[in-house]
PDB file of N, H, CA, C and O in Angstrom:
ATOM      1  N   UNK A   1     185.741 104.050  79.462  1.00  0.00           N
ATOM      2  CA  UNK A   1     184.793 104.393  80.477  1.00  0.00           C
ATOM      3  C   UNK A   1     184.616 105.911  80.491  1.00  0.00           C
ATOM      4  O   UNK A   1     185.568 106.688  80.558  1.00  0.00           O
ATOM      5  N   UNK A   2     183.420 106.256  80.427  1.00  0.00           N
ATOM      6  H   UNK A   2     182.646 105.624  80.373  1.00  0.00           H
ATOM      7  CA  UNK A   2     183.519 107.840  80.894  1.00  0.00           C
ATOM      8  C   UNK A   2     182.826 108.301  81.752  1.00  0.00           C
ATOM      9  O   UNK A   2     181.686 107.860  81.892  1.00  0.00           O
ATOM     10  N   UNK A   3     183.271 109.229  82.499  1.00  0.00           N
ATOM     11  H   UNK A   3     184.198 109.587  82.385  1.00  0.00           H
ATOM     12  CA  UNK A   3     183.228 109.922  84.091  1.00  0.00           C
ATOM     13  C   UNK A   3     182.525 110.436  83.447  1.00  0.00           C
ATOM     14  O   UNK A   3     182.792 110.616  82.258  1.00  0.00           O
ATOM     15  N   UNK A   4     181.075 110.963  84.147  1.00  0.00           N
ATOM     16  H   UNK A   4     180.859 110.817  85.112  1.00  0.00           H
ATOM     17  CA  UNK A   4     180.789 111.952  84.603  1.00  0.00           C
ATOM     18  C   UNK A   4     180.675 112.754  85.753  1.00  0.00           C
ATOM     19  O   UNK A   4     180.579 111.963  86.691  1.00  0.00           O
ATOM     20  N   UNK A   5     180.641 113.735  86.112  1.00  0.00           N
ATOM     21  H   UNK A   5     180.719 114.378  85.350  1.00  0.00           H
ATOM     22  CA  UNK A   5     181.417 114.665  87.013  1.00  0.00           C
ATOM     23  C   UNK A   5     180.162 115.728  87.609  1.00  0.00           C
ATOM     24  O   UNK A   5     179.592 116.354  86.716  1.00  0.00           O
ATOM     25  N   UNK A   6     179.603 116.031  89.263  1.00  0.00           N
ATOM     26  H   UNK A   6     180.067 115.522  89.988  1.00  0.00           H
ATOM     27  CA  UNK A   6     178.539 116.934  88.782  1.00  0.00           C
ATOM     28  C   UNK A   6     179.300 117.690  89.863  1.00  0.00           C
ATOM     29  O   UNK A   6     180.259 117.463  90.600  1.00  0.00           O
ATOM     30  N   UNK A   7     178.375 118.777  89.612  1.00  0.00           N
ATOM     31  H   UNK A   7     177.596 118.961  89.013  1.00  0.00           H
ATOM     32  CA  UNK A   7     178.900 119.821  91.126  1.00  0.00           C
ATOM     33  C   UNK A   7     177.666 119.599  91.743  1.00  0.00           C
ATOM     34  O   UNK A   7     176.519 119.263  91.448  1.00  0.00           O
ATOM     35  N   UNK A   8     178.771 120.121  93.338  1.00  0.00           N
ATOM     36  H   UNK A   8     179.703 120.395  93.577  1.00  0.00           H
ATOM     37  CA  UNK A   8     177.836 119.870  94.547  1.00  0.00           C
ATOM     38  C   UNK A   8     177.150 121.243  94.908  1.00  0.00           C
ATOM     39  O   UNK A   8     177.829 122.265  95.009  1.00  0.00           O
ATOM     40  N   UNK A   9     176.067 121.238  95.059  1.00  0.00           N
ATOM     41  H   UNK A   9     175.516 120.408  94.977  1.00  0.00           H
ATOM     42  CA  UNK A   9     175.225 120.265  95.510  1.00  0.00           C
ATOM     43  C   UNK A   9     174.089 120.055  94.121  1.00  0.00           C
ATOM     44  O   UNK A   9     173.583 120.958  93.455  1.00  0.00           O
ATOM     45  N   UNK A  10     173.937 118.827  93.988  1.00  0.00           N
ATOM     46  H   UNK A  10     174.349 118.094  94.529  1.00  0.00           H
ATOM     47  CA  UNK A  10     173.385 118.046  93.096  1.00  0.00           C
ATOM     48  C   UNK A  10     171.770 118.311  92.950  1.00  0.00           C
ATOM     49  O   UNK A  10     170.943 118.261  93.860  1.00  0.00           O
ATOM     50  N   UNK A  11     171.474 118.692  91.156  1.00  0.00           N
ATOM     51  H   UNK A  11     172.146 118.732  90.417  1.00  0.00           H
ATOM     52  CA  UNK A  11     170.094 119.820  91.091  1.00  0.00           C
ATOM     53  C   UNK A  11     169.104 118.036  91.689  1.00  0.00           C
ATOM     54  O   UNK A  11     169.462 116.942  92.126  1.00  0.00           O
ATOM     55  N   UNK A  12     167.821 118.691  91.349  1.00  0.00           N
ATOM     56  H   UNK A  12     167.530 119.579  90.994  1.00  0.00           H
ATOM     57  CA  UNK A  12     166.536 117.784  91.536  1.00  0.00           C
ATOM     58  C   UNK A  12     166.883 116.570  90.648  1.00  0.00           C
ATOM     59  O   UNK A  12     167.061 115.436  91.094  1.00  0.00           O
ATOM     60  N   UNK A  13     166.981 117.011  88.998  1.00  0.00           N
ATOM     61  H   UNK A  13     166.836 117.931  88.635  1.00  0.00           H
ATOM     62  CA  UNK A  13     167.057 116.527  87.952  1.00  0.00           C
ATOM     63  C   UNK A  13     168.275 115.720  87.898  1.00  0.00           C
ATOM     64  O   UNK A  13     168.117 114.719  87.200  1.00  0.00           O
ATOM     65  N   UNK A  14     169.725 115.862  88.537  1.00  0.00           N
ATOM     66  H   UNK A  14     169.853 116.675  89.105  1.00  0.00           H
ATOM     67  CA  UNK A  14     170.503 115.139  88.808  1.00  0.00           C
ATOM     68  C   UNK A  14     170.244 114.201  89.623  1.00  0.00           C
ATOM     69  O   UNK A  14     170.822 113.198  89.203  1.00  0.00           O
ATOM     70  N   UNK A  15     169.677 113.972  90.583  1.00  0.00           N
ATOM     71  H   UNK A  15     169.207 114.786  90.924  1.00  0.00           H
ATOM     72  CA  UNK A  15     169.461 113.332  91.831  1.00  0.00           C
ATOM     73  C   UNK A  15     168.308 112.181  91.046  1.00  0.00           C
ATOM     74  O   UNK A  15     168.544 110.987  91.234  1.00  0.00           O
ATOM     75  N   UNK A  16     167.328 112.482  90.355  1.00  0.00           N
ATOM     76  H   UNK A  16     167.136 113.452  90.202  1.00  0.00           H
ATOM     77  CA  UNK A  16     166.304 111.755  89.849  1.00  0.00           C
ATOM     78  C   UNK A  16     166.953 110.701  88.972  1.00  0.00           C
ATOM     79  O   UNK A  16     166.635 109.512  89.018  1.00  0.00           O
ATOM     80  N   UNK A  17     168.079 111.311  88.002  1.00  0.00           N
ATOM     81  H   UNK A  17     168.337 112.276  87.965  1.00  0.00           H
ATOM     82  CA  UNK A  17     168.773 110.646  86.630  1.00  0.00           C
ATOM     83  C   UNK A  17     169.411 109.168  87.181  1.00  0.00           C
ATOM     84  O   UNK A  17     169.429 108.011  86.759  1.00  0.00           O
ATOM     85  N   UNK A  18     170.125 110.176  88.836  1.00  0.00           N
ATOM     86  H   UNK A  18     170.111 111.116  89.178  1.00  0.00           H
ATOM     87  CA  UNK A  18     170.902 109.137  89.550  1.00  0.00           C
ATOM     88  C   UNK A  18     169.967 108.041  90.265  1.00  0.00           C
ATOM     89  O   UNK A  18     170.566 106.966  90.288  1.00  0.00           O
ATOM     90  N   UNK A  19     169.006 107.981  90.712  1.00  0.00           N
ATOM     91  H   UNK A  19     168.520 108.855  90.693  1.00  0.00           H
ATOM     92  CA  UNK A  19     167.850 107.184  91.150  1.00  0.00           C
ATOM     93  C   UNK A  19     167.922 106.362  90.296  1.00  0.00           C
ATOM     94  O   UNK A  19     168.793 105.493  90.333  1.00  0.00           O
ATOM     95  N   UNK A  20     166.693 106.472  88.973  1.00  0.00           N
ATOM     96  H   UNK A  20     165.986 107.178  88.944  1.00  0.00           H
ATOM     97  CA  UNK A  20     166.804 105.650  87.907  1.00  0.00           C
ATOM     98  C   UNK A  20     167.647 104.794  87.390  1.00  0.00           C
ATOM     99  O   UNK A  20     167.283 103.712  86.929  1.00  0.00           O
ATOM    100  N   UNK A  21     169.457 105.395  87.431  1.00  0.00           N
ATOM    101  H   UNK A  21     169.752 106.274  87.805  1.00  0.00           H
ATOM    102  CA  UNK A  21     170.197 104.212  87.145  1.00  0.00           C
ATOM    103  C   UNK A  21     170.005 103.297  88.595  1.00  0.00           C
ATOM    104  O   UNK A  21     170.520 102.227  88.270  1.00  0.00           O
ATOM    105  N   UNK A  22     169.716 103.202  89.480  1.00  0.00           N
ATOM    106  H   UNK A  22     169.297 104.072  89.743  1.00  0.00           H
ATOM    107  CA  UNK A  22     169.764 102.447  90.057  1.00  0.00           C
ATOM    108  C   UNK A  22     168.976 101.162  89.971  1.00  0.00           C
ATOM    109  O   UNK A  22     167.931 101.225  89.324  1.00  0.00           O
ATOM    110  N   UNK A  23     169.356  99.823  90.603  1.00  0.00           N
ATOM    111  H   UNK A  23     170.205  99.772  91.129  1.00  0.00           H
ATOM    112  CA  UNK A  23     168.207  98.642  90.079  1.00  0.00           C
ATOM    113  C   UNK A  23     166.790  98.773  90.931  1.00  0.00           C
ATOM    114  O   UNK A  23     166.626  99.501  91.910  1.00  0.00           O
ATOM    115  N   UNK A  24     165.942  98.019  90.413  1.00  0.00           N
ATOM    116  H   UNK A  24     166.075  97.427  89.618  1.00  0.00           H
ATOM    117  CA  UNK A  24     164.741  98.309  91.046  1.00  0.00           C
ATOM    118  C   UNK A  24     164.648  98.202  92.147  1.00  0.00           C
ATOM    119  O   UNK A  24     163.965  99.014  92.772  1.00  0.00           O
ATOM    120  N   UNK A  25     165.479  96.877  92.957  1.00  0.00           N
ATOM    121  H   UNK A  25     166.033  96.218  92.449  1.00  0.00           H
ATOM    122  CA  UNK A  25     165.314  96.388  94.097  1.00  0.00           C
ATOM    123  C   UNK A  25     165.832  97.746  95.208  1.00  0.00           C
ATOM    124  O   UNK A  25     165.308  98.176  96.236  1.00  0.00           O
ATOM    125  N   UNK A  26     166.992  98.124  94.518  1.00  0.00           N
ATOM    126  H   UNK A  26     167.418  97.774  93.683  1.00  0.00           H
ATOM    127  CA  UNK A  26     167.343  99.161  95.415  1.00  0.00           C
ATOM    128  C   UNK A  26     166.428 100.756  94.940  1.00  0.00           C
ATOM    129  O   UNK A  26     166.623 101.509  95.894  1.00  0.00           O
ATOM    130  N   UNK A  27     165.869 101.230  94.261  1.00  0.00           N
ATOM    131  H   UNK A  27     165.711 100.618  93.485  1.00  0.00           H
ATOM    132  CA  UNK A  27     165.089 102.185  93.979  1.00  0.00           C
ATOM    133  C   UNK A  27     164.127 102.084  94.990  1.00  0.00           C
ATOM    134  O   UNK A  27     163.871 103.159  95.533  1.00  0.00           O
ATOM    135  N   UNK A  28     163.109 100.443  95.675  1.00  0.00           N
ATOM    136  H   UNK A  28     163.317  99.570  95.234  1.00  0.00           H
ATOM    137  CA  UNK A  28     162.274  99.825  95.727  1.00  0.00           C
ATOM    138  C   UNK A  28     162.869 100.777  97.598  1.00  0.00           C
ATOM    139  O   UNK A  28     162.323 101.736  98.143  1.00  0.00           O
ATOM    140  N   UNK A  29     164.022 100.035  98.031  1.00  0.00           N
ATOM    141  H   UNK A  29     164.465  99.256  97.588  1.00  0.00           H
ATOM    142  CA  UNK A  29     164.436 100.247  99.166  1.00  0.00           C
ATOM    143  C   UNK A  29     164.580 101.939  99.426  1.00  0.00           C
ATOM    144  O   UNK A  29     164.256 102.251 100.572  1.00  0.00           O
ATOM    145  N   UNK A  30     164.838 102.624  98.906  1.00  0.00           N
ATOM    146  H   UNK A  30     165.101 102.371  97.975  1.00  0.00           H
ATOM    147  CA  UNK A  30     165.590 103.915  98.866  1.00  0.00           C
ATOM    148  C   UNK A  30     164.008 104.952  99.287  1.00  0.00           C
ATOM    149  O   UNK A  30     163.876 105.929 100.024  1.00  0.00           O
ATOM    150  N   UNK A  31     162.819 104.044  98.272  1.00  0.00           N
ATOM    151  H   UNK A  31     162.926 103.250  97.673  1.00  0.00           H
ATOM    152  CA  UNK A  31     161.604 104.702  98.446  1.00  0.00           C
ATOM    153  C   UNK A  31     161.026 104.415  99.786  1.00  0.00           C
ATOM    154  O   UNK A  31     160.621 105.392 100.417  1.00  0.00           O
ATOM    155  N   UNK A  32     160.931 103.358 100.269  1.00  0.00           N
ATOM    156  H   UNK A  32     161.260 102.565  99.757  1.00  0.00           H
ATOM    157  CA  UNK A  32     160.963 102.895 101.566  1.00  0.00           C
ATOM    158  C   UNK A  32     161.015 103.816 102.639  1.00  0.00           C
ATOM    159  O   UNK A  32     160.106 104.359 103.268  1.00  0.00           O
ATOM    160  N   UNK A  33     162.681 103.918 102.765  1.00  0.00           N
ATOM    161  H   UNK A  33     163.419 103.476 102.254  1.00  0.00           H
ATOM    162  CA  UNK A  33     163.701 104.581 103.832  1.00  0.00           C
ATOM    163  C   UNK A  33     162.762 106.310 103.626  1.00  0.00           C
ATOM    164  O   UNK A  33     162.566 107.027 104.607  1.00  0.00           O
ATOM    165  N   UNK A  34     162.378 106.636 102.446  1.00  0.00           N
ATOM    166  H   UNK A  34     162.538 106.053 101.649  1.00  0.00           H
ATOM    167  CA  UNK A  34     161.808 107.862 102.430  1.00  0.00           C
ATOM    168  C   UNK A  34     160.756 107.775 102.716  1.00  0.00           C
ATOM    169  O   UNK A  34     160.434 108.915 103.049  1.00  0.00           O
ATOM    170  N   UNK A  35     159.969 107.169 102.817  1.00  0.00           N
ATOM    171  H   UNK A  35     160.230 106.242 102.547  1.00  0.00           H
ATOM    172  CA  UNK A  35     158.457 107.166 103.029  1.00  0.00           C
ATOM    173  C   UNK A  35     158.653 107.386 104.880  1.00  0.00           C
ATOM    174  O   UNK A  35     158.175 108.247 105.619  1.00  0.00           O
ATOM    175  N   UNK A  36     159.754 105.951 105.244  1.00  0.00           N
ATOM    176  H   UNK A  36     160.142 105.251 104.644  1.00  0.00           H
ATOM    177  CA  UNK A  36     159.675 106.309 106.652  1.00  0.00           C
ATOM    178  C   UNK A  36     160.436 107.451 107.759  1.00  0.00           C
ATOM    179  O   UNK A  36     160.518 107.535 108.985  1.00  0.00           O
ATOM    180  N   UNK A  37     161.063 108.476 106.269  1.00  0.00           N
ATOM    181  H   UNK A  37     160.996 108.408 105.274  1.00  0.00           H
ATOM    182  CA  UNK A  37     161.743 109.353 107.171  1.00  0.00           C
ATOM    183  C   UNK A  37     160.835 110.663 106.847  1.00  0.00           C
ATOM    184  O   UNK A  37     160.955 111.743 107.424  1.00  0.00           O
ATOM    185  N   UNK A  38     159.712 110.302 105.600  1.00  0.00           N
ATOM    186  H   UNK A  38     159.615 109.424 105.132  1.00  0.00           H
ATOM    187  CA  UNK A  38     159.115 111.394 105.821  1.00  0.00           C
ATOM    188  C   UNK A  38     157.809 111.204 106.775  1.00  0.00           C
ATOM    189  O   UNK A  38     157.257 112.298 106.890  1.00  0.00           O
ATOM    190  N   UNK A  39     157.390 110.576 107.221  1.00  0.00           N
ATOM    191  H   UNK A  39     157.839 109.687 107.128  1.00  0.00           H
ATOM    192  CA  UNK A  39     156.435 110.626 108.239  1.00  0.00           C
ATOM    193  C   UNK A  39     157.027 111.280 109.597  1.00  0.00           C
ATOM    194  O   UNK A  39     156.244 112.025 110.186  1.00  0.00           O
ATOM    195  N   UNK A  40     158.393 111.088 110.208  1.00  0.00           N
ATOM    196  H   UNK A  40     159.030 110.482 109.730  1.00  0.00           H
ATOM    197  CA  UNK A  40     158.881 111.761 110.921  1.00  0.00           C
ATOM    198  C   UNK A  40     159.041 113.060 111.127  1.00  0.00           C
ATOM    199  O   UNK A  40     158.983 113.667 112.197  1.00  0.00           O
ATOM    200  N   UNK A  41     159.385 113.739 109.325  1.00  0.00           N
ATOM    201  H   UNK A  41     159.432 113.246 108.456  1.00  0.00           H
ATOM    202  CA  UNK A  41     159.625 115.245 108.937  1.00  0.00           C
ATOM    203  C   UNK A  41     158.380 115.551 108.242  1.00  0.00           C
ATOM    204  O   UNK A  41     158.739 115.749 107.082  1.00  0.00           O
ATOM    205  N   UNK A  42     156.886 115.727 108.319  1.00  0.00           N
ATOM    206  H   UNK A  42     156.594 115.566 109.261  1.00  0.00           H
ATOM    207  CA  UNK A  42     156.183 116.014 107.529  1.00  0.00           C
ATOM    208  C   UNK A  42     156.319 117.141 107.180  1.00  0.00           C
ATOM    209  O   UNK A  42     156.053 117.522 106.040  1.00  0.00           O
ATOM    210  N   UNK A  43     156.803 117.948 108.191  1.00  0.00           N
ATOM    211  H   UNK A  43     157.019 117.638 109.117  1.00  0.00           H
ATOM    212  CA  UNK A  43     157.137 120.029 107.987  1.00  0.00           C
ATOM    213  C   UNK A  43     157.956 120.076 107.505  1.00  0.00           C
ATOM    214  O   UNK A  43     157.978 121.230 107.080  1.00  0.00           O
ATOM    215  N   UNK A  44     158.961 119.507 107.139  1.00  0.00           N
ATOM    216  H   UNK A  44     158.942 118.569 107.484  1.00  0.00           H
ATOM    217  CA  UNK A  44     160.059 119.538 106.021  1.00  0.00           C
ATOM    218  C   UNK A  44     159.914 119.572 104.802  1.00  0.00           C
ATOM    219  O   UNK A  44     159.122 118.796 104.267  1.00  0.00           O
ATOM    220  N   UNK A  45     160.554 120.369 104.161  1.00  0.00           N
ATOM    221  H   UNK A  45     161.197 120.999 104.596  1.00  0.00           H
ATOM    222  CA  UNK A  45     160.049 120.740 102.242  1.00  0.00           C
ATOM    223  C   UNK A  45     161.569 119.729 102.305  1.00  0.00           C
ATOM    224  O   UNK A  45     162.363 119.372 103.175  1.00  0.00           O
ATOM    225  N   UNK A  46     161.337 119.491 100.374  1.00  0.00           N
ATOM    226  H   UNK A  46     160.692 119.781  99.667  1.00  0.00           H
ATOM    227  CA  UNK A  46     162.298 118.596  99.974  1.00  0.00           C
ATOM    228  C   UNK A  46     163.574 119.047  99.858  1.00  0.00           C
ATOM    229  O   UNK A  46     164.361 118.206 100.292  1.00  0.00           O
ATOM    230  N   UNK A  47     164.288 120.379  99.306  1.00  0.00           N
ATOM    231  H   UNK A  47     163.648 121.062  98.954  1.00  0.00           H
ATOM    232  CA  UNK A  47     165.565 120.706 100.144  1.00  0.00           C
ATOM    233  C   UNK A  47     166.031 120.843 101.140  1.00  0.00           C
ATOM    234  O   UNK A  47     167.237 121.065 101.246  1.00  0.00           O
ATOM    235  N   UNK A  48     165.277 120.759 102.109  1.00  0.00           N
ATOM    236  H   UNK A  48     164.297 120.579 102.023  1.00  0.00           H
ATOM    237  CA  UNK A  48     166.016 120.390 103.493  1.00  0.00           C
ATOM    238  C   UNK A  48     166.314 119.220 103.551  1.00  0.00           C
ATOM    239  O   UNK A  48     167.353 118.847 104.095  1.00  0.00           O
ATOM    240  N   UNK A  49     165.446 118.404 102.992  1.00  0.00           N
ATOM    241  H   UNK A  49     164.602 118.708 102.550  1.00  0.00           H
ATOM    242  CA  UNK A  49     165.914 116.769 103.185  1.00  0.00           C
ATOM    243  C   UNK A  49     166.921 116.520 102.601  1.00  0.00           C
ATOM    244  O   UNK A  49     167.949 116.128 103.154  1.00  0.00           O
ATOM    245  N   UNK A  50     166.730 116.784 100.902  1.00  0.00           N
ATOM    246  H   UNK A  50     165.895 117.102 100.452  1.00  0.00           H
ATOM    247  CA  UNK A  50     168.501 116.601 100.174  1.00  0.00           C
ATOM    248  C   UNK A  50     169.235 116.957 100.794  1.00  0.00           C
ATOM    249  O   UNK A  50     170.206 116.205 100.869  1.00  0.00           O
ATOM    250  N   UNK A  51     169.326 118.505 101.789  1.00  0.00           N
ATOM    251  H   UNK A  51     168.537 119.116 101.728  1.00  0.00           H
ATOM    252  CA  UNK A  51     170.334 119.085 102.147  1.00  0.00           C
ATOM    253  C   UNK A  51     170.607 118.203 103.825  1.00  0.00           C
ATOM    254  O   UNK A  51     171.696 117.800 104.233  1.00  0.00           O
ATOM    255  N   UNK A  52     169.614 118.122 104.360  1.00  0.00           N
ATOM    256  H   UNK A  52     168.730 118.450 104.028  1.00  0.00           H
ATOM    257  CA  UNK A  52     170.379 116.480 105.125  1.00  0.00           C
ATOM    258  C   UNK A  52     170.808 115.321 104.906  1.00  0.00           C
ATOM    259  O   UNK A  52     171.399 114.695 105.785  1.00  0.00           O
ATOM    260  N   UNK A  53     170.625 114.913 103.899  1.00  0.00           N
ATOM    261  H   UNK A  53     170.145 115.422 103.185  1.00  0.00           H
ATOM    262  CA  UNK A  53     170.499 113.767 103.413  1.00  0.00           C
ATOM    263  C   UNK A  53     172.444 114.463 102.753  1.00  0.00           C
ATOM    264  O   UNK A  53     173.272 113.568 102.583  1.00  0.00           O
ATOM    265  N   UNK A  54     172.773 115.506 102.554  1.00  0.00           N
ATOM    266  H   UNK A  54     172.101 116.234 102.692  1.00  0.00           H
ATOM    267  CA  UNK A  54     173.732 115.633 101.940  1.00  0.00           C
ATOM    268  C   UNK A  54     175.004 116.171 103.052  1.00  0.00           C
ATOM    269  O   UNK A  54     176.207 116.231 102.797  1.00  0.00           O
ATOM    270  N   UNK A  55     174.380 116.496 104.226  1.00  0.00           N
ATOM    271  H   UNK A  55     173.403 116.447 104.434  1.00  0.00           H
ATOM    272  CA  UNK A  55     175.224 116.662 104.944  1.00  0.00           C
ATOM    273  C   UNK A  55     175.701 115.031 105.799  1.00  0.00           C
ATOM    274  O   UNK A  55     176.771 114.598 106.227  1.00  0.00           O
ATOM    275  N   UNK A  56     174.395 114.528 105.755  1.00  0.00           N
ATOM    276  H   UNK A  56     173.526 114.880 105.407  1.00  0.00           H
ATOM    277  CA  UNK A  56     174.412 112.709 106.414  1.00  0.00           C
ATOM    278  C   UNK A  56     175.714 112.303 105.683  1.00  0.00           C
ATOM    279  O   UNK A  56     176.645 111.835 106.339  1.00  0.00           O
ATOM    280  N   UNK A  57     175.769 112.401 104.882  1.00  0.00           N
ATOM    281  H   UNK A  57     175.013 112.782 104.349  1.00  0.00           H
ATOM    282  CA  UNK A  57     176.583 111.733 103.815  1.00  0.00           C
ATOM    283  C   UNK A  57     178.070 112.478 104.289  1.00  0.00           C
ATOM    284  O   UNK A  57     178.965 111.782 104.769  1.00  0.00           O
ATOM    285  N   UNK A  58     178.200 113.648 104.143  1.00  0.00           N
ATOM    286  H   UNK A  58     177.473 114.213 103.754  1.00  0.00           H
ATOM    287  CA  UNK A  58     179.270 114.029 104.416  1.00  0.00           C
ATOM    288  C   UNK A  58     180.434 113.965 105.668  1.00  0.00           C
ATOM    289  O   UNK A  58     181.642 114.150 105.817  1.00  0.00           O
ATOM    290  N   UNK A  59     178.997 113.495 106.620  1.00  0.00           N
ATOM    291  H   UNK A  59     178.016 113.344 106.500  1.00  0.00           H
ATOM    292  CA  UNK A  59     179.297 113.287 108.000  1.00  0.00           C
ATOM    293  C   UNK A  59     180.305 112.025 108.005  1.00  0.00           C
ATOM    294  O   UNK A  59     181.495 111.991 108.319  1.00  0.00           O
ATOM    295  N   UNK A  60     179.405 110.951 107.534  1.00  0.00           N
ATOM    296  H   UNK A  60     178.438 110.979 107.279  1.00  0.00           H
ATOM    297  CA  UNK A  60     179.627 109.576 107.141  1.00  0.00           C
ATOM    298  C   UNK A  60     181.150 109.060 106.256  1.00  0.00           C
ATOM    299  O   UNK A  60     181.546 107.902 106.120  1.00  0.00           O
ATOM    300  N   UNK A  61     181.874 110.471 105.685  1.00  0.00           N
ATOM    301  H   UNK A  61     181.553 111.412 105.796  1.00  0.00           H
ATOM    302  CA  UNK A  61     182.715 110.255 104.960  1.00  0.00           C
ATOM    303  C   UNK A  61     183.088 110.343 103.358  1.00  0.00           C
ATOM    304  O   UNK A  61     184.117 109.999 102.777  1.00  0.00           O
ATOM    305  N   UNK A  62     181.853 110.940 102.852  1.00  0.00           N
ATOM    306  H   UNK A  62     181.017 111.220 103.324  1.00  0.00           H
ATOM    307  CA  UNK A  62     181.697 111.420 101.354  1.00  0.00           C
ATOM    308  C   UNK A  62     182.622 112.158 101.026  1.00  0.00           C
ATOM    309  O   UNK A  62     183.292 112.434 102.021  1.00  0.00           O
ATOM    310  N   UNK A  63     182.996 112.617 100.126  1.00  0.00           N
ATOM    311  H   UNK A  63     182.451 112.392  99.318  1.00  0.00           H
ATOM    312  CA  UNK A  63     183.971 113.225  99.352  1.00  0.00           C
ATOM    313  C   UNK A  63     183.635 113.331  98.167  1.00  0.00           C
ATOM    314  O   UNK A  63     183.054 112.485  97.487  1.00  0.00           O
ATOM    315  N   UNK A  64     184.008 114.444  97.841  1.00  0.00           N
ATOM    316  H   UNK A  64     184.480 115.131  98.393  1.00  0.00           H
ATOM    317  CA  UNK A  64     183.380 115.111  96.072  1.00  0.00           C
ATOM    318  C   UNK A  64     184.184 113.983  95.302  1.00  0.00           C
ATOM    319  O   UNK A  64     183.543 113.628  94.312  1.00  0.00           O
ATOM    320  N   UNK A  65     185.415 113.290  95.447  1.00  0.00           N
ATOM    321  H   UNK A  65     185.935 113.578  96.251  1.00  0.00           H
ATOM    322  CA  UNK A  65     186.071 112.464  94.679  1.00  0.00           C
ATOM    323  C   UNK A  65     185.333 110.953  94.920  1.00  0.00           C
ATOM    324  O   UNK A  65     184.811 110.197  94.100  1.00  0.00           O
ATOM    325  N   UNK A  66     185.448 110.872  95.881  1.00  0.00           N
ATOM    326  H   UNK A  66     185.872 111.486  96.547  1.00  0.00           H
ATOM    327  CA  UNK A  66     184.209 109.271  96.476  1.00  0.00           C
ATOM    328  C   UNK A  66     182.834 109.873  95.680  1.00  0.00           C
ATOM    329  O   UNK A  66     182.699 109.098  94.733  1.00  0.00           O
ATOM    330  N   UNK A  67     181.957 110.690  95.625  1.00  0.00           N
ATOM    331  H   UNK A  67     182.067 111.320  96.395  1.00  0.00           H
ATOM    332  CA  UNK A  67     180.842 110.703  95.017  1.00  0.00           C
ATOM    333  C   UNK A  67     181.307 110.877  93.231  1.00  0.00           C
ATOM    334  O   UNK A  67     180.591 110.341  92.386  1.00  0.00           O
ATOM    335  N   UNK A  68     182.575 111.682  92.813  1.00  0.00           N
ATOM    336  H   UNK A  68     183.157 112.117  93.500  1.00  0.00           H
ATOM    337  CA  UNK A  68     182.443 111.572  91.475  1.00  0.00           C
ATOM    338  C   UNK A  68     182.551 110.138  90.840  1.00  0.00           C
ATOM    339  O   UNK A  68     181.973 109.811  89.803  1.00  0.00           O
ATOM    340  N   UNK A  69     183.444 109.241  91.664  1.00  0.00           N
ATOM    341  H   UNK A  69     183.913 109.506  92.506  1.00  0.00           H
ATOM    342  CA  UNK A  69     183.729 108.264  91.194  1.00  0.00           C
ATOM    343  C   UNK A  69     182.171 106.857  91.347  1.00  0.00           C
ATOM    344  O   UNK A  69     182.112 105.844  90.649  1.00  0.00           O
ATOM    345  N   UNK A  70     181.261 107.208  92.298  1.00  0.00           N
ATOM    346  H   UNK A  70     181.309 108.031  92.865  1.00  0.00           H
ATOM    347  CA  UNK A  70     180.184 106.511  92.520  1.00  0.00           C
ATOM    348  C   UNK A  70     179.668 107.245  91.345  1.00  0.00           C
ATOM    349  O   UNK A  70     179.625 106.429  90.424  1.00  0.00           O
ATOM    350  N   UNK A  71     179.286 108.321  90.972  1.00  0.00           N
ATOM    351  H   UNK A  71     179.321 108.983  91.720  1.00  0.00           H
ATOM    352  CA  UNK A  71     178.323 108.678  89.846  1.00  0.00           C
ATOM    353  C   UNK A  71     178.988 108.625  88.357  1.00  0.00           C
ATOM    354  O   UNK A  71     178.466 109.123  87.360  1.00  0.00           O
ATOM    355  N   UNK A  72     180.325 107.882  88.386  1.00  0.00           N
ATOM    356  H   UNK A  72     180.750 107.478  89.196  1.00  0.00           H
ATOM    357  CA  UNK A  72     180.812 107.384  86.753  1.00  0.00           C
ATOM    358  C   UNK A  72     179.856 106.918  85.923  1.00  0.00           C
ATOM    359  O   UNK A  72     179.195 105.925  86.225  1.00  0.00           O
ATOM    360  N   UNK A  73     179.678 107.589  84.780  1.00  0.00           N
ATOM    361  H   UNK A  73     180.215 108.396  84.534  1.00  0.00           H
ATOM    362  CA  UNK A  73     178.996 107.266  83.607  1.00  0.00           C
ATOM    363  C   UNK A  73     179.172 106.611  82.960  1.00  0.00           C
ATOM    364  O   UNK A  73     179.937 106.969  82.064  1.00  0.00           O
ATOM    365  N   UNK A  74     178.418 104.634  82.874  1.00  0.00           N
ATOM    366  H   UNK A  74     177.797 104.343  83.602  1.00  0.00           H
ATOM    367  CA  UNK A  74     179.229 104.076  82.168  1.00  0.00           C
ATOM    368  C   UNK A  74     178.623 103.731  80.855  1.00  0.00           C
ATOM    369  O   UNK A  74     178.556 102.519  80.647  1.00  0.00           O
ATOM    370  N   UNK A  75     178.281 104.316  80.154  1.00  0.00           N
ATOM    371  H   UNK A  75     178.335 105.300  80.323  1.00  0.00           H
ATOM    372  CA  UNK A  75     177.113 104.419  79.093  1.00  0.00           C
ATOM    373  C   UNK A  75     177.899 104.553  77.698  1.00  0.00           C
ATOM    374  O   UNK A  75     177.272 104.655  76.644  1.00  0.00           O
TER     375      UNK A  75
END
């Protein structure tokens, strides 16, 4: 198996790579949840959102070791 490993905080191009592996159904959902959180934030540019979207996460219990091990490369 091989890890891959990114640093935080995670570029555009990382974040996109990580999308894509995902299955459609959940890509399908993920676009969703954004559509309806950007009608809320229309004045929001897109690093603020990652960067909530990255503190949400952290709030919630993330960990650079919990996210390295979710973004394992199994290719």
């Amino acid at each position: 198996m091989n890890q891959k490993t990114y640093q935080l905080p995670l570029t555009f191009e990382q974040i996109l790579n990580l999308f894509l592996q995902l299955p459609a159904q959940q890509q399908e959902q993920l676009i969703q949840e954004i559509k309806k959180k950007s009608l809320k934030n229309q004045d929001e540019d897109l690093l603020s959102v990652f960067d909530r979207i990255g503190r949400n996460a952290q709030a919630k219990g993330l960990t650079e070791e919990t996210l390295e091990e979710l973004l394992v490369d199994e290719s």
